[in-house]
gemmi code that builds the backbone of each chain (N, CA, C; Angstrom):
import gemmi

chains = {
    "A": [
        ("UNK", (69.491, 205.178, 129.606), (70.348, 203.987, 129.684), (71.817, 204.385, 129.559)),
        ("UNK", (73.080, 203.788, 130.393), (74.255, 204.135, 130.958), (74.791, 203.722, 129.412)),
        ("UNK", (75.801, 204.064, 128.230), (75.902, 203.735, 126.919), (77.273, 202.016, 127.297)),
        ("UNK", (77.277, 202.047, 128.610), (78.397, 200.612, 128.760), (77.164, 199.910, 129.351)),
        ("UNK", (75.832, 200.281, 129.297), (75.101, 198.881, 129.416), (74.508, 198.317, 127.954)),
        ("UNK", (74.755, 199.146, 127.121), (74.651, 198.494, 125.686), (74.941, 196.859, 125.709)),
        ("UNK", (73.586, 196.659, 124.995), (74.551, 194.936, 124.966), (74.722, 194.731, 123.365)),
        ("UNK", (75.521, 193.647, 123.210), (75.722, 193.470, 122.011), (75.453, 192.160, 121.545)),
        ("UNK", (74.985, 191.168, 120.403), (75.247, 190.192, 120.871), (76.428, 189.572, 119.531)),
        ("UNK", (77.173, 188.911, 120.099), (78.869, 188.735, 119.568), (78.290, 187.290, 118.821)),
        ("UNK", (77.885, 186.210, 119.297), (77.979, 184.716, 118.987), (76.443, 184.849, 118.849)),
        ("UNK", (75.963, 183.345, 118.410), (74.761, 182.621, 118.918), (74.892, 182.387, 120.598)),
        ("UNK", (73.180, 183.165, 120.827), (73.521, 182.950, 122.270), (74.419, 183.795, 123.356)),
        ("UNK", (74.947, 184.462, 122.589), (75.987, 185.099, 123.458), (76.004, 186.670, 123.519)),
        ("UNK", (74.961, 187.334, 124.526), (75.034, 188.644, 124.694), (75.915, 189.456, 125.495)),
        ("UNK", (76.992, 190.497, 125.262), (77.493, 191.431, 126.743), (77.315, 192.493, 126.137)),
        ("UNK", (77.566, 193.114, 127.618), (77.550, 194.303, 127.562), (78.579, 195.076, 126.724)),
        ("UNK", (78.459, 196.118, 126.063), (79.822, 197.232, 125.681), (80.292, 197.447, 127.255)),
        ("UNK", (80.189, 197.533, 128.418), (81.473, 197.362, 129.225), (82.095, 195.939, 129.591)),
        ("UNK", (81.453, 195.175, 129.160), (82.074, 193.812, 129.324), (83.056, 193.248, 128.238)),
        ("UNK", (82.308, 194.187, 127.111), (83.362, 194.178, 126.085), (84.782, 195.229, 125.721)),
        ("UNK", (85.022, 195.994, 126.708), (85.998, 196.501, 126.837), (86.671, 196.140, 127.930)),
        ("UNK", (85.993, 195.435, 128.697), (86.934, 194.556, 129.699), (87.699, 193.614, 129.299)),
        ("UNK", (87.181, 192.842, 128.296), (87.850, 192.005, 127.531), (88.772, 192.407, 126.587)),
        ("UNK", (88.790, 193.526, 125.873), (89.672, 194.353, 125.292), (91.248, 194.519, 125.930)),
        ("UNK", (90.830, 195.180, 127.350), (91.875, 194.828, 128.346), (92.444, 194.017, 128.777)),
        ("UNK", (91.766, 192.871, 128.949), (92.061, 192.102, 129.198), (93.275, 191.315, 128.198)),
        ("UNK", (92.508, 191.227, 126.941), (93.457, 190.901, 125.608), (94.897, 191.665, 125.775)),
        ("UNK", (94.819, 193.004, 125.386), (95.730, 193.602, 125.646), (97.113, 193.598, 126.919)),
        ("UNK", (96.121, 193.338, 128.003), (97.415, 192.770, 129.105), (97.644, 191.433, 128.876)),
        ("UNK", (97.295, 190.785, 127.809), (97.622, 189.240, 128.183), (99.083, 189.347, 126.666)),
        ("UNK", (98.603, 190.435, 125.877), (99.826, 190.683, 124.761), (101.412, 190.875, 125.587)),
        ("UNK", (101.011, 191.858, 126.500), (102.022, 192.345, 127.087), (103.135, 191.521, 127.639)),
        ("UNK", (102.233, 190.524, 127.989), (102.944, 188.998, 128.553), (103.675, 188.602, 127.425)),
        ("UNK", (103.426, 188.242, 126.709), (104.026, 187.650, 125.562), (105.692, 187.725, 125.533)),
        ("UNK", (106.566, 186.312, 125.222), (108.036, 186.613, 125.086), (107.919, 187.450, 124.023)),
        ("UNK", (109.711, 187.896, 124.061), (109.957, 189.030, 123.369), (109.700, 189.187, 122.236)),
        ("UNK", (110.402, 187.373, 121.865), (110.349, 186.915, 120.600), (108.839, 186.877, 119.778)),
        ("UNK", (108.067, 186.705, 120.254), (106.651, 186.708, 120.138), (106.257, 187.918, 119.443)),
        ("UNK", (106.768, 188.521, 120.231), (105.861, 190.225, 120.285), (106.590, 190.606, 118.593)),
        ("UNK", (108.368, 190.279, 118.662), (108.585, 190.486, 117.110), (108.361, 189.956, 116.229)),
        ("UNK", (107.634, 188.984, 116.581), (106.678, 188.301, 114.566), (105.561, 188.860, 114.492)),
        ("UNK", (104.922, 189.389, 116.043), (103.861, 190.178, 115.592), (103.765, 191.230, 114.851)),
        ("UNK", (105.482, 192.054, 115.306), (105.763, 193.632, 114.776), (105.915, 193.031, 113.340)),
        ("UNK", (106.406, 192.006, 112.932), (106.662, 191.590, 111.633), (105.501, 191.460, 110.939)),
        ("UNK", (104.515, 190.738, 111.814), (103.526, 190.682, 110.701), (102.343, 192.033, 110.335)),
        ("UNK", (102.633, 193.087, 111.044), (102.379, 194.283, 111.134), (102.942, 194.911, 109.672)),
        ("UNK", (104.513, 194.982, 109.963), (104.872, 195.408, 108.621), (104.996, 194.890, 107.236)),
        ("UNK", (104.771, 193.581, 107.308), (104.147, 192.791, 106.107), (102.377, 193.428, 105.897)),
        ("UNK", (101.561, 193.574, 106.482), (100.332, 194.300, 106.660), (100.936, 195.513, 105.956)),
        ("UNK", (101.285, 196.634, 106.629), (101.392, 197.847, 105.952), (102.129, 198.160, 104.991)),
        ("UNK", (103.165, 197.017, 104.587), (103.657, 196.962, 103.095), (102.718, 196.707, 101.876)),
        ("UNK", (101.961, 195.645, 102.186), (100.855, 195.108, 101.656), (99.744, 196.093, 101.263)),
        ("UNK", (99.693, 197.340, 102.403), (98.651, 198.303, 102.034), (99.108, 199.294, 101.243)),
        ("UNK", (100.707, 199.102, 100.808), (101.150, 200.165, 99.532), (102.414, 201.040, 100.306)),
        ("UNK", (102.387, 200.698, 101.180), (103.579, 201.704, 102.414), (105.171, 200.784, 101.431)),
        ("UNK", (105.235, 200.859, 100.543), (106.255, 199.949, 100.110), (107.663, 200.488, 100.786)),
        ("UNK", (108.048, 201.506, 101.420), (109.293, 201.770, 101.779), (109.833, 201.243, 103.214)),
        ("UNK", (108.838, 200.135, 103.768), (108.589, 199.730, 104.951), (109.487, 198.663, 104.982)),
        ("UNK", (110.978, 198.631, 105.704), (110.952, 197.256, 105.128), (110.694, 196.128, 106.192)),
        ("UNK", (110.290, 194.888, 106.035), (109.938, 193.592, 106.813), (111.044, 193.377, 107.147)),
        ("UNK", (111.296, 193.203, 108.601), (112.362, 192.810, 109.384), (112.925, 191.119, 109.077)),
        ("UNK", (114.246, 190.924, 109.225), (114.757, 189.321, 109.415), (115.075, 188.956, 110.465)),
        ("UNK", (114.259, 188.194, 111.418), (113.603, 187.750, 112.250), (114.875, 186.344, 112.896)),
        ("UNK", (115.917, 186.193, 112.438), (116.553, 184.679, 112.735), (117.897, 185.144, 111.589)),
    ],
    "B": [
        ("UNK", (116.795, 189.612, 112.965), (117.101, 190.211, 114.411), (118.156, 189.563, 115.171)),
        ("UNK", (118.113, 188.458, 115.215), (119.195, 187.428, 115.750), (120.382, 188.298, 115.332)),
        ("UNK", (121.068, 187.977, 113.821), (122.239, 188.677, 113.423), (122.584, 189.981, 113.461)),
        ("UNK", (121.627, 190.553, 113.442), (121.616, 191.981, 114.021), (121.922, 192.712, 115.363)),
        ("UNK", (121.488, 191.589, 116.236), (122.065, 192.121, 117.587), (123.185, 191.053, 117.999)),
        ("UNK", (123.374, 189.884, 116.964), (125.157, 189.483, 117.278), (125.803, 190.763, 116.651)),
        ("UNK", (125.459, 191.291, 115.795), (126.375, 192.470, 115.096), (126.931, 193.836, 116.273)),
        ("UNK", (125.647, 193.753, 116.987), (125.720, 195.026, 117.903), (127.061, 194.731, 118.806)),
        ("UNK", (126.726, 193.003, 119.510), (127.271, 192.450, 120.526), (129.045, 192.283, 120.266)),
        ("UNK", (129.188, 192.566, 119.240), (130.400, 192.306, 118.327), (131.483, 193.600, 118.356)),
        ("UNK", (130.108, 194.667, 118.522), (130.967, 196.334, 118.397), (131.602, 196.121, 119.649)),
        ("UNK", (130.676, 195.705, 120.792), (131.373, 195.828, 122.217), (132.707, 194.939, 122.081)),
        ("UNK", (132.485, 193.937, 121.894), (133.360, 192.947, 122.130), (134.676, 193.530, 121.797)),
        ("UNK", (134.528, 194.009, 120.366), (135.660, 194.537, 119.742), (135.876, 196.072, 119.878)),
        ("UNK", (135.868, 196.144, 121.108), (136.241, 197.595, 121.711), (135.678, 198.555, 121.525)),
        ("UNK", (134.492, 199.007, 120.374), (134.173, 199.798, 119.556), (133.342, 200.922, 120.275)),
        ("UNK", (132.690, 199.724, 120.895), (131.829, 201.230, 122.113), (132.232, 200.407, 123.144)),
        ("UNK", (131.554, 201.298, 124.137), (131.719, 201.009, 125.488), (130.291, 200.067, 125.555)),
        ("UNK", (129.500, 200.569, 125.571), (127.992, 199.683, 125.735), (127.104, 200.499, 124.689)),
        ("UNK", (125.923, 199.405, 124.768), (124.947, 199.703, 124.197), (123.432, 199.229, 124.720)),
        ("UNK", (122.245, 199.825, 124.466), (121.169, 199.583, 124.745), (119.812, 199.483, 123.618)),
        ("UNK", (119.234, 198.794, 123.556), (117.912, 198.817, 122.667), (116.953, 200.044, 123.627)),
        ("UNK", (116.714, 200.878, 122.706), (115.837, 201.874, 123.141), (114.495, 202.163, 122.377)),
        ("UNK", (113.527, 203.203, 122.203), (112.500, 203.192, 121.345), (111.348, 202.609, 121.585)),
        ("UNK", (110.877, 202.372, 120.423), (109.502, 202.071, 120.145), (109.622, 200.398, 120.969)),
        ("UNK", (111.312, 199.421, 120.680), (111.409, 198.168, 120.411), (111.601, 197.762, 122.111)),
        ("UNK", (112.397, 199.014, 122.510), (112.392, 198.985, 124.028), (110.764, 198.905, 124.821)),
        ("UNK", (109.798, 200.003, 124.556), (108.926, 199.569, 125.056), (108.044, 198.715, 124.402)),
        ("UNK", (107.997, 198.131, 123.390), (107.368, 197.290, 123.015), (107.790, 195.735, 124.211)),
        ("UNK", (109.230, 195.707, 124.367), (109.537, 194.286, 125.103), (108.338, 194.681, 126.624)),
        ("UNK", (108.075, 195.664, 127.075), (107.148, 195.954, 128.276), (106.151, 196.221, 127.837)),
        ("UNK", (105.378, 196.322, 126.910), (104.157, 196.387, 126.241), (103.567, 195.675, 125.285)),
        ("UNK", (101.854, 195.695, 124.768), (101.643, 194.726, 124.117), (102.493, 195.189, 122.771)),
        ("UNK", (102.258, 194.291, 121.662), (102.910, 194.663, 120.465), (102.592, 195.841, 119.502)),
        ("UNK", (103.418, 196.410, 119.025), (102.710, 197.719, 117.931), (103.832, 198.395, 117.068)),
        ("UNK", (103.261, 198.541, 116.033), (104.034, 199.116, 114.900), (105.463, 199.971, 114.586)),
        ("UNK", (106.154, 199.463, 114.434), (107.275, 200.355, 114.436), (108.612, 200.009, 113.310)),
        ("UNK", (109.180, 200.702, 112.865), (109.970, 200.576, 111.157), (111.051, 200.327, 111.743)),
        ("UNK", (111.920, 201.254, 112.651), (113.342, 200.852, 112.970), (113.753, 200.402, 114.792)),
        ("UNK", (114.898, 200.568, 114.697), (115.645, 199.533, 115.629), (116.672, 200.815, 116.485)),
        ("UNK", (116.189, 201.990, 117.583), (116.713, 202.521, 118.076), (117.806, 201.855, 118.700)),
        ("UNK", (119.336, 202.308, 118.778), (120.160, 201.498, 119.432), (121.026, 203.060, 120.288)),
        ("UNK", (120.700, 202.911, 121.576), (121.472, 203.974, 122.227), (123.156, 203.333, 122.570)),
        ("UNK", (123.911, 204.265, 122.188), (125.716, 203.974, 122.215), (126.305, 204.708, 123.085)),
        ("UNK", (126.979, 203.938, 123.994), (127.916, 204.796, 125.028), (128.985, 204.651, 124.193)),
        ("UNK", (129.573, 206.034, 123.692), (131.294, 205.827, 123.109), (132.172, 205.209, 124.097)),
        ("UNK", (133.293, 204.520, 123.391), (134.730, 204.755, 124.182), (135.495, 205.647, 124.870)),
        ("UNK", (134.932, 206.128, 123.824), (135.741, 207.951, 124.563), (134.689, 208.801, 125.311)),
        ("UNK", (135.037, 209.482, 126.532), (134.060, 210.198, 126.682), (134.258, 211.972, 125.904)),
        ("UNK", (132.903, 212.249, 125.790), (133.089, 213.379, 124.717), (132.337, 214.802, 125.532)),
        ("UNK", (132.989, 215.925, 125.600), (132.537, 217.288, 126.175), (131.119, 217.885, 125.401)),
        ("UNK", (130.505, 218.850, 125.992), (129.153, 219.082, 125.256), (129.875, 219.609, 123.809)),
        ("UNK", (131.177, 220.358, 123.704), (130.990, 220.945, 122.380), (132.074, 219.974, 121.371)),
        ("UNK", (132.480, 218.795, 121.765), (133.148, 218.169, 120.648), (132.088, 217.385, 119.956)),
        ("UNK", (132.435, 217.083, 118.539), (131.733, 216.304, 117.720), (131.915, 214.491, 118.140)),
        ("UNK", (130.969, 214.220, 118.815), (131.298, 212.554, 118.871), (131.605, 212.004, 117.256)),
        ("UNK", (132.283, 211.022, 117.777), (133.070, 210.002, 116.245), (132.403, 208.776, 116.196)),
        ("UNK", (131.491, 209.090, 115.299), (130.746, 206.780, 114.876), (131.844, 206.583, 113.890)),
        ("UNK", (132.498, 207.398, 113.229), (133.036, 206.706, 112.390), (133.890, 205.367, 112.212)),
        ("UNK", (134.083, 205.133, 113.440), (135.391, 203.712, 113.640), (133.782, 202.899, 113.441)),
        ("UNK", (133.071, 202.882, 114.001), (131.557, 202.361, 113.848), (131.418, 201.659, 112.403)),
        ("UNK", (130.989, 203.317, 111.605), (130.537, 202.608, 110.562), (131.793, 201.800, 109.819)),
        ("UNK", (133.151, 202.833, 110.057), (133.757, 201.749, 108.905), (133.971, 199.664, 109.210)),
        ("UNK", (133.549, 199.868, 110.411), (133.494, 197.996, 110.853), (132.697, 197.973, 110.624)),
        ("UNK", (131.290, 198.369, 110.239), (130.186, 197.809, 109.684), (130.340, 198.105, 108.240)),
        ("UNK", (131.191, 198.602, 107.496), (131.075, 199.196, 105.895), (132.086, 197.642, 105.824)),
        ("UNK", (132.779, 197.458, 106.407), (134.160, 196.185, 106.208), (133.400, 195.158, 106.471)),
        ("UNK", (131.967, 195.110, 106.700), (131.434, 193.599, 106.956), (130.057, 193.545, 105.591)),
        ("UNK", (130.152, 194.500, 105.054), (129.365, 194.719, 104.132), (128.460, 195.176, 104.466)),
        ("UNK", (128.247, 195.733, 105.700), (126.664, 196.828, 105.446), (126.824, 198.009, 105.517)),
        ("UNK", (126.425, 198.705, 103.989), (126.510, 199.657, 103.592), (125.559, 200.658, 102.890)),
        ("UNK", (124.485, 199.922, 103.286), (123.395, 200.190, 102.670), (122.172, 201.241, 103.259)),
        ("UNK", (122.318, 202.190, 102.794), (121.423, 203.462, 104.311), (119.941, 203.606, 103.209)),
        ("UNK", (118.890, 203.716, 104.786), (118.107, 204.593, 104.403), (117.431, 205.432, 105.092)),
        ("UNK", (117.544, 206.509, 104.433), (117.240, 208.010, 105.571), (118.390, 207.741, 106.159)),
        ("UNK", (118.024, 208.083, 107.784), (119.318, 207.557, 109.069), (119.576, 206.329, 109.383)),
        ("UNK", (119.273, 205.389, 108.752), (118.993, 204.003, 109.319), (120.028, 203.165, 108.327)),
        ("UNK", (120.645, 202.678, 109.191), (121.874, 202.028, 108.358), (121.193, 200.225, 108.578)),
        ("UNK", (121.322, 199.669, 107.467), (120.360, 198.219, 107.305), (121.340, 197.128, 107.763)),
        ("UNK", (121.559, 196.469, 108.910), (121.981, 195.866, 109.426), (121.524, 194.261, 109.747)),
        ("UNK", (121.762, 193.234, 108.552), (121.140, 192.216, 108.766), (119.665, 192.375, 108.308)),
        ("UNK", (118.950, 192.982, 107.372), (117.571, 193.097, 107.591), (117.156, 194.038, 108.172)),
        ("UNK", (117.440, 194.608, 108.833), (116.994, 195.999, 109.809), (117.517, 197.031, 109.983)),
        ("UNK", (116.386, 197.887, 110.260), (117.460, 199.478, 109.769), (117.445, 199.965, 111.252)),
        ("UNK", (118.264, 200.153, 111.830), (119.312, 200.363, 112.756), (119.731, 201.932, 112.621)),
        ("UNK", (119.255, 202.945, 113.719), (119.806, 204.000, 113.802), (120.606, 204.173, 115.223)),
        ("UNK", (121.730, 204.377, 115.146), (122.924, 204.600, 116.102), (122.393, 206.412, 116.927)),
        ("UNK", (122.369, 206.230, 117.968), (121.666, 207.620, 118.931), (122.966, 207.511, 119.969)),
        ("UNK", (123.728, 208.327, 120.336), (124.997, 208.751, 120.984), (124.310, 208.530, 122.437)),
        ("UNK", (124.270, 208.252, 123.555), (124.094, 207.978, 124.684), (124.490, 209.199, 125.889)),
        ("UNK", (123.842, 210.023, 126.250), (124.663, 211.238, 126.794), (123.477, 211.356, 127.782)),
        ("UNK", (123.653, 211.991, 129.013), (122.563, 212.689, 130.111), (121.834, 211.494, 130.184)),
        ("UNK", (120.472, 211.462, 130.181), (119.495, 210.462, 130.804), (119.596, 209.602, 129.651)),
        ("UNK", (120.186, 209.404, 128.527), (120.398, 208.394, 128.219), (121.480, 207.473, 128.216)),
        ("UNK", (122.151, 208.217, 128.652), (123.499, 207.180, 128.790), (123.290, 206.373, 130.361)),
        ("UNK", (122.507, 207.065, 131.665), (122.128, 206.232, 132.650), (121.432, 205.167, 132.052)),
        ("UNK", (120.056, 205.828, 131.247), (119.719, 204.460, 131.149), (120.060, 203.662, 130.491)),
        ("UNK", (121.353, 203.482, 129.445), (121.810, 202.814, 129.192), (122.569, 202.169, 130.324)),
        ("UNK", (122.733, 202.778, 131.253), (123.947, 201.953, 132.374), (122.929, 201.489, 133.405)),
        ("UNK", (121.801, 201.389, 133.297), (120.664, 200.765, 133.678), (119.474, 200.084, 133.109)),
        ("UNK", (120.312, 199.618, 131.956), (119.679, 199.092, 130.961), (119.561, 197.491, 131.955)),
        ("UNK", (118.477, 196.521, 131.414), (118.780, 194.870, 132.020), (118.938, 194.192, 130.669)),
        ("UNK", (119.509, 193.488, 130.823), (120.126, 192.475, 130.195), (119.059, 191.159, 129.783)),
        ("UNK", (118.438, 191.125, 128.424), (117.051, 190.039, 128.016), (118.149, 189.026, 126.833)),
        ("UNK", (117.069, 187.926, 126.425), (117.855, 187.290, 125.415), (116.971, 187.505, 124.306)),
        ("UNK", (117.458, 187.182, 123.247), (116.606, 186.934, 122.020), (117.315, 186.069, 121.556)),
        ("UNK", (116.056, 184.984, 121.239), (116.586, 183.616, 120.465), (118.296, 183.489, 120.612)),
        ("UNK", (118.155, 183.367, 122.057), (119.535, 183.039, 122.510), (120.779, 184.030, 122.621)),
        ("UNK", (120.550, 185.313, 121.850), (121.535, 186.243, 122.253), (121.301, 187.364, 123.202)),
        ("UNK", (122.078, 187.410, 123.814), (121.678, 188.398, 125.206), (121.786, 189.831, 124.462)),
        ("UNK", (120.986, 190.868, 124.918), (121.191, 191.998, 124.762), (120.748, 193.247, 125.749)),
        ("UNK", (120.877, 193.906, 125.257), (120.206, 194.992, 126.993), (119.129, 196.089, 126.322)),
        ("UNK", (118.226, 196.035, 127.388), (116.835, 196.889, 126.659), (116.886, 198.126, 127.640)),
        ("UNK", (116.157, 199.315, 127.438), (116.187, 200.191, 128.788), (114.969, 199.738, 129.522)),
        ("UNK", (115.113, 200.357, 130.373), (113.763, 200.050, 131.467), (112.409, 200.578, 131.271)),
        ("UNK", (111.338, 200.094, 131.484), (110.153, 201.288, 131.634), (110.383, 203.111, 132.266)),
        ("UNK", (110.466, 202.993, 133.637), (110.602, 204.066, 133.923), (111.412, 205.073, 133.276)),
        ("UNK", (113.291, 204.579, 132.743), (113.683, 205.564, 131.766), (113.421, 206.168, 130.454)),
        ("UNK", (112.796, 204.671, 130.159), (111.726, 204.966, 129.101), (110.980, 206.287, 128.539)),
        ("UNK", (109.840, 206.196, 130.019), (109.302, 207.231, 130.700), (109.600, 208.850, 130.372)),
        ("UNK", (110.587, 208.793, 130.470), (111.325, 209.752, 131.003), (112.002, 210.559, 129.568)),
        ("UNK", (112.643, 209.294, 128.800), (113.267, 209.984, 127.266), (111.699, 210.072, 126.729)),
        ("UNK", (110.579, 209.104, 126.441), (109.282, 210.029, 125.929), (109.214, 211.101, 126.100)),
        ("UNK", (108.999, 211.436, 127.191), (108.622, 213.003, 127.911), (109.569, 213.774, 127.144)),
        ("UNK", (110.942, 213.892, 127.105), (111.884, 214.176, 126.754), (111.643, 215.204, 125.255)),
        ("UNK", (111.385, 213.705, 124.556), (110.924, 214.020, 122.941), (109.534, 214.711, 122.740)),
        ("UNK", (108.565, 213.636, 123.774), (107.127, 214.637, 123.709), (106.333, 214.850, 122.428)),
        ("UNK", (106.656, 213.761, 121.625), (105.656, 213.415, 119.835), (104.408, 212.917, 120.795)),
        ("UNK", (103.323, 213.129, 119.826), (101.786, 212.557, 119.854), (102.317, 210.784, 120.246)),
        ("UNK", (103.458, 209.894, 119.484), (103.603, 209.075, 119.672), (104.446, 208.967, 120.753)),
        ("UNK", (104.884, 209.234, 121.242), (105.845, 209.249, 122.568), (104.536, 209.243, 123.839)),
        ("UNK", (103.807, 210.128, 123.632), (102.908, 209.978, 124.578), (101.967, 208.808, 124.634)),
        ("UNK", (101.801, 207.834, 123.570), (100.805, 207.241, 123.767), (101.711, 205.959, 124.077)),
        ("UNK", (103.130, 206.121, 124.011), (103.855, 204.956, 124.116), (103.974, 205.236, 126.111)),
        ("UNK", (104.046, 206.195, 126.481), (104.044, 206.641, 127.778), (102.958, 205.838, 128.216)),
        ("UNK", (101.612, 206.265, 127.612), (100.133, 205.625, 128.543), (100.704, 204.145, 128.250)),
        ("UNK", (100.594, 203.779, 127.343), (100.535, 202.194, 127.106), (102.017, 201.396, 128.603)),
        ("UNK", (102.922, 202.284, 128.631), (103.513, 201.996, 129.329), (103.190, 201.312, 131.007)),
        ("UNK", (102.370, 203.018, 131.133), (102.116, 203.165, 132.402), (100.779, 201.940, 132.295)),
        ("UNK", (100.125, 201.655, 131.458), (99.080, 200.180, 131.698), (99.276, 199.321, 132.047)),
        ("UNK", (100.418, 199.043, 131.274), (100.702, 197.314, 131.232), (102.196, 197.036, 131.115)),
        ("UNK", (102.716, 198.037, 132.159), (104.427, 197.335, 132.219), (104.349, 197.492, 134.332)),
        ("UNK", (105.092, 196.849, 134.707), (105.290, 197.217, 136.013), (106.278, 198.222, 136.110)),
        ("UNK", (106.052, 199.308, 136.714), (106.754, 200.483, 136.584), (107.028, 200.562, 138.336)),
        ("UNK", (108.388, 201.016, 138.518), (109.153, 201.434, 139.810), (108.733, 202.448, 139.911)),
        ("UNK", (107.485, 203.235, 140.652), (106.791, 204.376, 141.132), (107.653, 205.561, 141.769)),
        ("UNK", (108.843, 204.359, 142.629), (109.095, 205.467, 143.115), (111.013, 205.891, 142.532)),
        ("UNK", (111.189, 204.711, 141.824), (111.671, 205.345, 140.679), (111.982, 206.266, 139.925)),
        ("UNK", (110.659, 206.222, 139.155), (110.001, 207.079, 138.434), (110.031, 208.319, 139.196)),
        ("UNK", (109.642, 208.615, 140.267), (109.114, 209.728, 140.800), (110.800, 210.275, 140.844)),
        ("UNK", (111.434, 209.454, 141.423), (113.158, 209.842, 141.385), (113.186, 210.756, 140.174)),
        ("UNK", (113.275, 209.718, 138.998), (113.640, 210.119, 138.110), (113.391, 211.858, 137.016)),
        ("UNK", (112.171, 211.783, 137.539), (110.976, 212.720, 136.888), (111.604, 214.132, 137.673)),
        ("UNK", (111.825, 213.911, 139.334), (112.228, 214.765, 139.904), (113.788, 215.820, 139.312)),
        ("UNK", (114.806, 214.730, 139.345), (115.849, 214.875, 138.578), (115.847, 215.532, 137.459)),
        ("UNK", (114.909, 215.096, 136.297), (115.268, 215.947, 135.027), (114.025, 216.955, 134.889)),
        ("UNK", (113.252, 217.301, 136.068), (112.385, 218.529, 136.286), (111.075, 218.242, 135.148)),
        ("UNK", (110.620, 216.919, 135.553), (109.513, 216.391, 134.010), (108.730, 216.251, 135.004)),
        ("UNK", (108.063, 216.656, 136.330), (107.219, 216.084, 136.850), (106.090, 216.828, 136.297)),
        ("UNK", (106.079, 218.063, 136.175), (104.518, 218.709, 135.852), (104.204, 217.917, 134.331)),
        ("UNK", (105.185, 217.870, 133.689), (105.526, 217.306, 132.283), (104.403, 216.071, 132.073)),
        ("UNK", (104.778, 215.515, 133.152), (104.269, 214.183, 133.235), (102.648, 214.167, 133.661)),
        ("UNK", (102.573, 214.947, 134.807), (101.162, 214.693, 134.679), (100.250, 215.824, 134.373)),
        ("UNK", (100.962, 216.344, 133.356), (100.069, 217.119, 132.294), (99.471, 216.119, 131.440)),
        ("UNK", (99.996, 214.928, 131.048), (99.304, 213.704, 130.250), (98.885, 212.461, 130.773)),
        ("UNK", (98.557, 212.761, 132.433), (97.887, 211.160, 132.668), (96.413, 211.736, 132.762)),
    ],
}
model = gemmi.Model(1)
for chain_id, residues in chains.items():
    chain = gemmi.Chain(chain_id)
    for i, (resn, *xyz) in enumerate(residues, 1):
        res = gemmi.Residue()
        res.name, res.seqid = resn, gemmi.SeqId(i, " ")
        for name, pos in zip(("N", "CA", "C"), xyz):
            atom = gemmi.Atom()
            atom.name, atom.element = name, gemmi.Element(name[0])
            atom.pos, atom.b_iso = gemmi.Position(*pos), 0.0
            res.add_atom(atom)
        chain.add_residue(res)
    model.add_chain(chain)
structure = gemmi.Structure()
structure.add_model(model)
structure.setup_entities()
């Protein structure tokens, strides 16, 4: 068996494949890319609130406005 | 971020540099999905133009930013509004792409980012584990000028460079 016909099942009811699920991966990922600019920097923000949070304390959280 | 890049927009205004560009991680992040990054690359074309062996001068720089109160460093990163801001002198392929930088807004203030393809090109340049993966992510999901690029790559002799990592 090909290891991207793996299925998985995600939901009730709801089986894909591991290549269907990296299609969607991609998919996610090009739809980030879209994103205004502004967007993309609360994400980077909430990134470094995340890795402050994990002890990285010299990180500092950006001001956004 | 807002006040931070009125701050930038302010050096120009007031003669201080000639131009400037958002470069880095923040540059390709605006052409890519989102991802982690601490500071705020800002590439600077001086006023003056400077020979390979004189010492360029930020100093008129920092002291208008020490006279507005930011004075506060860490490591190289001078904290500007919230953000640490490292000043990179603009020279060879970066000072084009600064003069081929486009012009985006943020929450209403215009500023100039570099392009993908020059992008491209300063990765290769530097050539970190992270430079390269900022390269792939590039080449995924930004629309890239192919033949551009191919210009470009040609010019600063990065072509084998380049697809030694696709």
């Amino acid at each position: 068996m090909n290891q991207q016909d793996i299925k998985i099942l995600i939901k009730e009811n709801k089986v894909i494949t591991l290549k269907e699920l990296y299609k969607e991966y991609e998919k996610t990922h090009a739809q980030q890319a879209k994103l205004p600019f502004e967007e993309k920097i609360k994400i980077l923000v909430d990134l470094q609130k995340i890795a402050n949070s994990w002890g990285k304390k010299d990180i500092i959280i950006w001001k956004i406005s | 971020m807002k006040k931070t890049l009125e701050v930038l927009n302010e050096l120009k205004e007031k003669g201080l540099i000639k131009d400037y560009a958002i470069g880095g991680a923040i540059a390709a992040l605006r052409w890519t999905e989102p991802f982690f990054t601490r500071d705020l690359d800002v590439f600077v074309i001086p006023i003056k133009e400077y020979s390979e062996k004189e010492v360029i001068e930020f100093k008129k720089i920092y002291d208008f930013l020490q006279e507005k109160g930011y004075n506060e460093w860490i490591e190289q990163w001078l904290i500007i509004e919230g953000i640490p801001v490292e000043f990179i002198p603009a020279e060879g392929i970066s000072k084009e792409a600064v003069e081929n930088a486009v012009e985006i807004e943020f929450e209403g203030i215009k500023t100039k980012v570099i392009t993908p393809e020059y992008l491209i090109i300063m990765f290769l340049k530097a050539f970190r584990e992270k430079d390269k993966l900022k390269i792939n992510l590039l080449l995924q999901q930004s629309e890239i000028d192919m033949n551009k690029l191919k210009e470009l790559l040609k010019k600063y002799n990065l072509t084998d460079k380049f697809n030694s990592i696709k």
